[in-house]
PALO-191939 format. One line per field, with one value per residue (C-alpha): residue number from 1; residue in three letters; x, y, z. Coordinates in steps of 0.25 Angstrom, whole numbers, plus 2048, in hexadecimal, padded with zeros to 3 digits. Example, Ala and Ser with C-alpha at 12.3 -4.5 7.8 and 13.67 -1.06 7.14 Angstrom:
REM PALO-191939
seq = (1|2)
type = (ALA|SER)
X = (831|837)
Y = (7EE|7FC)
Z = (81F|81D)
END
This chain:
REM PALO-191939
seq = (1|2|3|4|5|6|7|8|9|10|11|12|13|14|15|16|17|18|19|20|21|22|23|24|25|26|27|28|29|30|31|32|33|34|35|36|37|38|39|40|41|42|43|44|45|46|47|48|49|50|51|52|53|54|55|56|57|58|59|60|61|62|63|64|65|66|67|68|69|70|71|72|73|74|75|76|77|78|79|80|81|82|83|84|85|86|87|88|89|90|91|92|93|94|95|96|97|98|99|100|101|102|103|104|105|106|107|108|109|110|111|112|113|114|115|116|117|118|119|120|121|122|123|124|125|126|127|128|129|130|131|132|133|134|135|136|137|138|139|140|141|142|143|144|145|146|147|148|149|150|151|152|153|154|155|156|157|158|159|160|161|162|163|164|165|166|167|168|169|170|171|172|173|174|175|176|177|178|179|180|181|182|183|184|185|186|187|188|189|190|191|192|193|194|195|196|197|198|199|200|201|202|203|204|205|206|207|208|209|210|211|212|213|214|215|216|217|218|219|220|221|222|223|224|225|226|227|228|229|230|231|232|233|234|235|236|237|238|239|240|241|242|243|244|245|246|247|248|249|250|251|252|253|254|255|256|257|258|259|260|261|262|263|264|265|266|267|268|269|270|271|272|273|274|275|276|277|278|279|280|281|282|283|284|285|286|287|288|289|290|291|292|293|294|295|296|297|298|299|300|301|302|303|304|305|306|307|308|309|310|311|312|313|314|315|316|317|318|319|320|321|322|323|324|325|326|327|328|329|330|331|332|333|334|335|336|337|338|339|340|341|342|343|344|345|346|347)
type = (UNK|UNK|UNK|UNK|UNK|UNK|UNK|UNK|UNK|UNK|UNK|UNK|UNK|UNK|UNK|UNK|UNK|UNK|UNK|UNK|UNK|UNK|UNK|UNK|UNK|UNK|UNK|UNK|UNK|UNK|UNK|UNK|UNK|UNK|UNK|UNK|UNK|UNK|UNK|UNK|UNK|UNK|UNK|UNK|UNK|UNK|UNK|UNK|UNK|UNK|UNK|UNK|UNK|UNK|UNK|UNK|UNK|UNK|UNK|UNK|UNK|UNK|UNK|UNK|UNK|UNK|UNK|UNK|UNK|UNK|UNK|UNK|UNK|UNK|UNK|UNK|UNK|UNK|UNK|UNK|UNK|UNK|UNK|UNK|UNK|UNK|UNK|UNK|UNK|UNK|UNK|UNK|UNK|UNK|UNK|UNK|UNK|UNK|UNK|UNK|UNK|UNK|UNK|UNK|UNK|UNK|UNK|UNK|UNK|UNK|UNK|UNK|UNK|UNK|UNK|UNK|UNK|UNK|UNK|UNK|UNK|UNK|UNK|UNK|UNK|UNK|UNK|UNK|UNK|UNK|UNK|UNK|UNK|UNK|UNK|UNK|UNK|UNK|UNK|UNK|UNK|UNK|UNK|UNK|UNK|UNK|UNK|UNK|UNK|UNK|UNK|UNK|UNK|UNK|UNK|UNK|UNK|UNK|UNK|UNK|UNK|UNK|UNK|UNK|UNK|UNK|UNK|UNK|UNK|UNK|UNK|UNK|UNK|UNK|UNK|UNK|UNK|UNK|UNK|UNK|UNK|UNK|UNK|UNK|UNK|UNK|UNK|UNK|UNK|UNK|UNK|UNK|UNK|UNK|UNK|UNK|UNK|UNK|UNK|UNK|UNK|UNK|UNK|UNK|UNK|UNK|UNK|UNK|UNK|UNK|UNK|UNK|UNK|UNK|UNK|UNK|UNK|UNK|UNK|UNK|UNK|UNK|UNK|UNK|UNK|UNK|UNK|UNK|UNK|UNK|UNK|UNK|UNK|UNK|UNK|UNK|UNK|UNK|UNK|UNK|UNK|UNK|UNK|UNK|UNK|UNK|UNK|UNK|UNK|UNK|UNK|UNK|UNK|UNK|UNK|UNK|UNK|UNK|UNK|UNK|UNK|UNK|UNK|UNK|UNK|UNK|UNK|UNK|UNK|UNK|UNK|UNK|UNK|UNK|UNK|UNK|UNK|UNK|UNK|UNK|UNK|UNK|UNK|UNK|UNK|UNK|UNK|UNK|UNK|UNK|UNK|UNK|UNK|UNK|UNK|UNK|UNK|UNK|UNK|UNK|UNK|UNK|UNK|UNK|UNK|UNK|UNK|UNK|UNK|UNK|UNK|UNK|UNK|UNK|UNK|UNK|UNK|UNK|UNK|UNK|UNK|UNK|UNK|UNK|UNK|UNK|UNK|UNK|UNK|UNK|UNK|UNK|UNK|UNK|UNK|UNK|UNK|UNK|UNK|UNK|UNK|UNK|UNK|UNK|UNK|UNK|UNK)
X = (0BB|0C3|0C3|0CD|0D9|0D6|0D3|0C6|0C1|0C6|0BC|0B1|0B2|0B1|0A5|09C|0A0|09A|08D|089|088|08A|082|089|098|093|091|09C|0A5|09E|0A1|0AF|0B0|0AA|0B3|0BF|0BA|0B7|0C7|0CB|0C0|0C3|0D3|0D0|0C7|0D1|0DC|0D5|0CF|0DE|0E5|0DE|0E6|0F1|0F6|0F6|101|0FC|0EE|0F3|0FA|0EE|0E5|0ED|0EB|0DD|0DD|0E5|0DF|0D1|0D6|0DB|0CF|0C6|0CF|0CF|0BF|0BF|0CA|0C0|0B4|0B7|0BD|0B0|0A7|0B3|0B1|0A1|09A|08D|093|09B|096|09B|0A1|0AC|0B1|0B5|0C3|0CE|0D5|0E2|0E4|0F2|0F5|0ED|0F3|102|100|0F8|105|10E|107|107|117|119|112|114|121|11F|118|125|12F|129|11B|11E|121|115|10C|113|110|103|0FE|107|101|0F2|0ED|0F5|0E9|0DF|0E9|0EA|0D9|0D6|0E2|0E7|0F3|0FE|106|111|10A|0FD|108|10E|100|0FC|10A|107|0F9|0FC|108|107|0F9|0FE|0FB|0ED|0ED|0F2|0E8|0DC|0E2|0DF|0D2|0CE|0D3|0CC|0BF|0C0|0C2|0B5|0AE|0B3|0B0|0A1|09E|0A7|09A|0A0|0AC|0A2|0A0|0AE|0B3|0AD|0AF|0BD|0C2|0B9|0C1|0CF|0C9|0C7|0D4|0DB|0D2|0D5|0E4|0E6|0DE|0E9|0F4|0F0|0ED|0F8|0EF|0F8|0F8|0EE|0F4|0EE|0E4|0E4|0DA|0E2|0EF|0E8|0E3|0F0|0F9|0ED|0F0|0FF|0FD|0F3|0FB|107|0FE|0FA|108|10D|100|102|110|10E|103|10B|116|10C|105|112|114|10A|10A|116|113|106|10F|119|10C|10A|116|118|10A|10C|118|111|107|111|117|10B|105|112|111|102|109|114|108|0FF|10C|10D|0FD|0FC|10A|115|10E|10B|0FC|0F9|0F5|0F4|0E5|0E7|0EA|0DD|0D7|0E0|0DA|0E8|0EE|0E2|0E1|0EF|0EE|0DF|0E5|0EE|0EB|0EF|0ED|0F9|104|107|10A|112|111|11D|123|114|110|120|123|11D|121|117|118|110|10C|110|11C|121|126|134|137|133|127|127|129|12B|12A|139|138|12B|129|12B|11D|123|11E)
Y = (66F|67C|689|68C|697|6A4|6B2|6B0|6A4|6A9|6B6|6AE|6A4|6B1|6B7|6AA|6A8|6B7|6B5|6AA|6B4|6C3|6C9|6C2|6C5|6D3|6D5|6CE|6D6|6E2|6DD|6DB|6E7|6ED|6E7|6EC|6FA|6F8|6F6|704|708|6FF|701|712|710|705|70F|71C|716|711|720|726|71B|716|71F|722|718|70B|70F|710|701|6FC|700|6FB|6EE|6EE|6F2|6E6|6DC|6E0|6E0|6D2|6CC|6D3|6CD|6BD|6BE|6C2|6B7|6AE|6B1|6B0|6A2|69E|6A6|69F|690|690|69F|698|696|6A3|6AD|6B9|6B3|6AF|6BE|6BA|6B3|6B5|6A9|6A9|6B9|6BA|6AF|6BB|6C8|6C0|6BD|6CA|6D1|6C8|6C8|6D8|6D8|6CF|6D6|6E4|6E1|6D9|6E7|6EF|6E6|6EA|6E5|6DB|6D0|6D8|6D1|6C3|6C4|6C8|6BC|6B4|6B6|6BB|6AE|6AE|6B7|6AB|69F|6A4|6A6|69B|691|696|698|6A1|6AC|6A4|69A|6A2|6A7|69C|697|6A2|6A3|693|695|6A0|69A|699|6A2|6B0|6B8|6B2|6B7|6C6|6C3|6C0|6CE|6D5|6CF|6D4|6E0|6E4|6DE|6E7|6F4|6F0|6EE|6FC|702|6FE|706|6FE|6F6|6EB|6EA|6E1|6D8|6D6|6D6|6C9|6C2|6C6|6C1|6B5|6B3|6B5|6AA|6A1|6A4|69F|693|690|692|68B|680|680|681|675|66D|671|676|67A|68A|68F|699|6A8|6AC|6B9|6C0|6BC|6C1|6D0|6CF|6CC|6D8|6E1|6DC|6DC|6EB|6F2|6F4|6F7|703|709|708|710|718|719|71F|729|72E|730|737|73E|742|746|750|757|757|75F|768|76B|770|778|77F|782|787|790|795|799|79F|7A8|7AD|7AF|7B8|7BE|7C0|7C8|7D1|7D6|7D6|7E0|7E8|7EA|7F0|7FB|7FD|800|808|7FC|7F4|7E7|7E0|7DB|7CD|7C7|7C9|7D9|7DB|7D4|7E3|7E7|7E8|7E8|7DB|7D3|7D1|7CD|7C0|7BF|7B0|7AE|7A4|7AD|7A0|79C|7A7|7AC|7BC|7C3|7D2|7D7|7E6|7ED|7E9|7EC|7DE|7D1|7C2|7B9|7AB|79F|792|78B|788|78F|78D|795|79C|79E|79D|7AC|7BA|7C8|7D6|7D6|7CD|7D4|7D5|7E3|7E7|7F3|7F4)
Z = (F1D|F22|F1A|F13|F1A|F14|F18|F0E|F17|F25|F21|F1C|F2A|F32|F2A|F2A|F37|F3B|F32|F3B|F48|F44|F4E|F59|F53|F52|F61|F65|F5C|F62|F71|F6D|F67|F72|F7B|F74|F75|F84|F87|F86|F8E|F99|F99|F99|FA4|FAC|FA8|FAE|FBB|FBE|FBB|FC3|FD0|FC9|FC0|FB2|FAC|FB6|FB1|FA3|FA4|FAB|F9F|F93|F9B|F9D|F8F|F8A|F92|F8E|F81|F81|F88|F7C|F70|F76|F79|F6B|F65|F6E|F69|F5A|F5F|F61|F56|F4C|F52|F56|F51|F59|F65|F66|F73|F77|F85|F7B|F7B|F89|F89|F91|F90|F8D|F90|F93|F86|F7D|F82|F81|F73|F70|F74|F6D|F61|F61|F64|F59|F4F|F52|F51|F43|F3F|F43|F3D|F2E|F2E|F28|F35|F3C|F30|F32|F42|F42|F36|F3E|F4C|F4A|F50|F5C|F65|F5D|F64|F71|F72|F6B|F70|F7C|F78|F7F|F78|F6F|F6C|F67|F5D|F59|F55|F4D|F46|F44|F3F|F36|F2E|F1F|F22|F27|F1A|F1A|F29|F24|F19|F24|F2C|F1F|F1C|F2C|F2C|F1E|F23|F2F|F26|F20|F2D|F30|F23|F26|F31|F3C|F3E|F33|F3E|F46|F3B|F37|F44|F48|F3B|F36|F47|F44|F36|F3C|F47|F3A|F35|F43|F42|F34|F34|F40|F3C|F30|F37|F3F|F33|F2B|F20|F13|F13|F09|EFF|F01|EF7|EF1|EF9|F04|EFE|EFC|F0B|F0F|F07|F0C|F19|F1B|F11|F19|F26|F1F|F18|F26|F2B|F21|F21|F2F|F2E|F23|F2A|F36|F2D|F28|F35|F3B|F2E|F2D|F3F|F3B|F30|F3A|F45|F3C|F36|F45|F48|F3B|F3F|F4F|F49|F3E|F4A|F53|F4A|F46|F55|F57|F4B|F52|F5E|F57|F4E|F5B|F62|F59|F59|F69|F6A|F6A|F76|F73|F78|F85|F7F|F72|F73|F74|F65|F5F|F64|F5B|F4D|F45|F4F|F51|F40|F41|F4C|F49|F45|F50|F5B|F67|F71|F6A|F70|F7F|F7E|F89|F8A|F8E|F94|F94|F85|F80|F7E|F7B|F7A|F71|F72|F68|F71|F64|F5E|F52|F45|F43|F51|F5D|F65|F6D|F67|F6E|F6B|F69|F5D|F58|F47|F3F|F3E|F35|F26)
END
């Protein structure tokens, strides 16, 4: 007697499934893992050995396809091998996570399946949901059936029909899991890696096996229901988390950089009234350099918090004339003062 469809027994599958070989889902999570993080290490290297003879942009194309195409390759070894630990946990071996079968049918429906619903996500959010509960399965199809681009999605859109919120639901129910397995110290994302992919392999199964038995659509229980606002919800929440932190951001960027400006210009003034008050110390001739006024007891107090890095000086006519420039842009006029506009330094 088959399970019944709901996320509840699609997660309960995946666990029982995991109890009867932890260890070995363990490691092979790890390998996969592993493998993941191998990819950008492999595309810089192929990336940097070709600059140095090809060029910069060839070198750049030729390593987001090694990238990709290591990419693919690691994501149907993994669709194969929870193929096998779904069907037969027993049998399942790690020579499973080789399988390049059907490479060029994966990344065309990898790339149709991103298109489609990236573009649901920018038309409102609200299509992007319906896309992805629609074609989830698709990646499963081509792997486990061999089937090309179109018709991979036409399956899962088959499969899926009347079921898509329990999908969203299930999407929920992983991605929750996952927070969990992150909350306990990442080391919990190697058990919930293997059995949350091992549930959404039983939710393929089980839906297909519906969808070719034209089993009547079970009604969504209310657990299923909560998982499935949470999950049509939560990405909504970041996007709009996402943009009022970039407003946010981009505020106080600019409150940060008129702070800076109003502060080169207060120090510009300020270097300029030493320069003026050390004028009429040493007989109306202005210093060499900036540096020459912290000698100065009654100067150096005054620019004591001045960055002098921050301003180019010019000593002009013999110590009669001077032009002082900030490096940084300044709030409310220009940038270069000179003797000519110099401060009243009179009581």
């Amino acid at each position: 007697m088959q399970d019944t469809l709901s996320v509840g027994s699609f997660i309960n599958f995946g666990w029982e499934t995991f109890k009867k070989r932890p260890w070995f889902l363990i490691g092979a999570t790890i390998v996969y893992v592993v493998a993941s993080w191998c990819i950008s290490f492999v595309s810089s290297f192929v990336g940097g050995f070709l600059a140095v003879f090809l060029g910069s942009g060839i070198a750049g194309l030729s390593s987001f396809v090694v990238s990709t195409a290591l990419g693919m390759l690691i994501a149907m070894g993994w669709l194969a091998f929870l193929i096998k630990v779904h069907d037969d946990p027993a049998s399942a071996a790690l020579s499973s996570l080789w399988h390049p079968q059907k490479f060029w049918s994966y990344l065309g429906t990898t790339i149709l399946l991103f298109i489609i619903v990236a573009g649901g996500f920018i038309l409102f959010i609200i299509p992007g949901f319906m896309a992805l509960t629609a074609f989830f399965f698709a990646p499963y199809f081509v792997i486990d059936k061999g089937l090309s681009p179109i018709e991979a999605l036409k399956a899962s859109a088959r499969i899926t029909k009347g079921n898509r919120m329990r999908v969203l639901a299930l999407i929920a129910a992983v991605a929750l899991l996952s927070l969990l397995g992150v909350v306990a110290l990442i080391v919990g994302l190697l058990v919930v890696i293997p059995f949350t992919a091992v549930a959404n392999m039983h939710a393929y199964r089980r839906l297909s096996a519906a969808a070719d038995a034209n089993e009547t659509r079970q009604p969504l229980s209310a657990g299923e229901i909560v998982l499935a606002i949470v999950g049509a919800v939560i990405p909504v929440v970041i996007v709009v988390v996402g943009i009022l932190s970039a407003v946010l951001l981009a505020s106080l960027s600019v409150a940060q950089e008129k702070g800076r400006e109003a502060l080169a210009g207060a120090n510009l003034k300020s270097l300029q009234l030493s320069l003026e008050v050390y004028a009429i110390e040493h007989g109306d001739s202005y210093p060499a350099t900036l540096s020459d006024m912290s000698a100065d007891p009654q100067t150096a107090v005054m620019m004591s918090s001045i960055p002098l890095n921050e301003f180019s000086y010019a000593w002009l006519e013999n110590g009669k004339a001077y032009q002082l420039c900030s490096d940084k842009p300044v709030s409310g006029g220009d940038q270069c003062v000179s003797s000519e506009d110099a401060p009243s330094t009179a009581p």
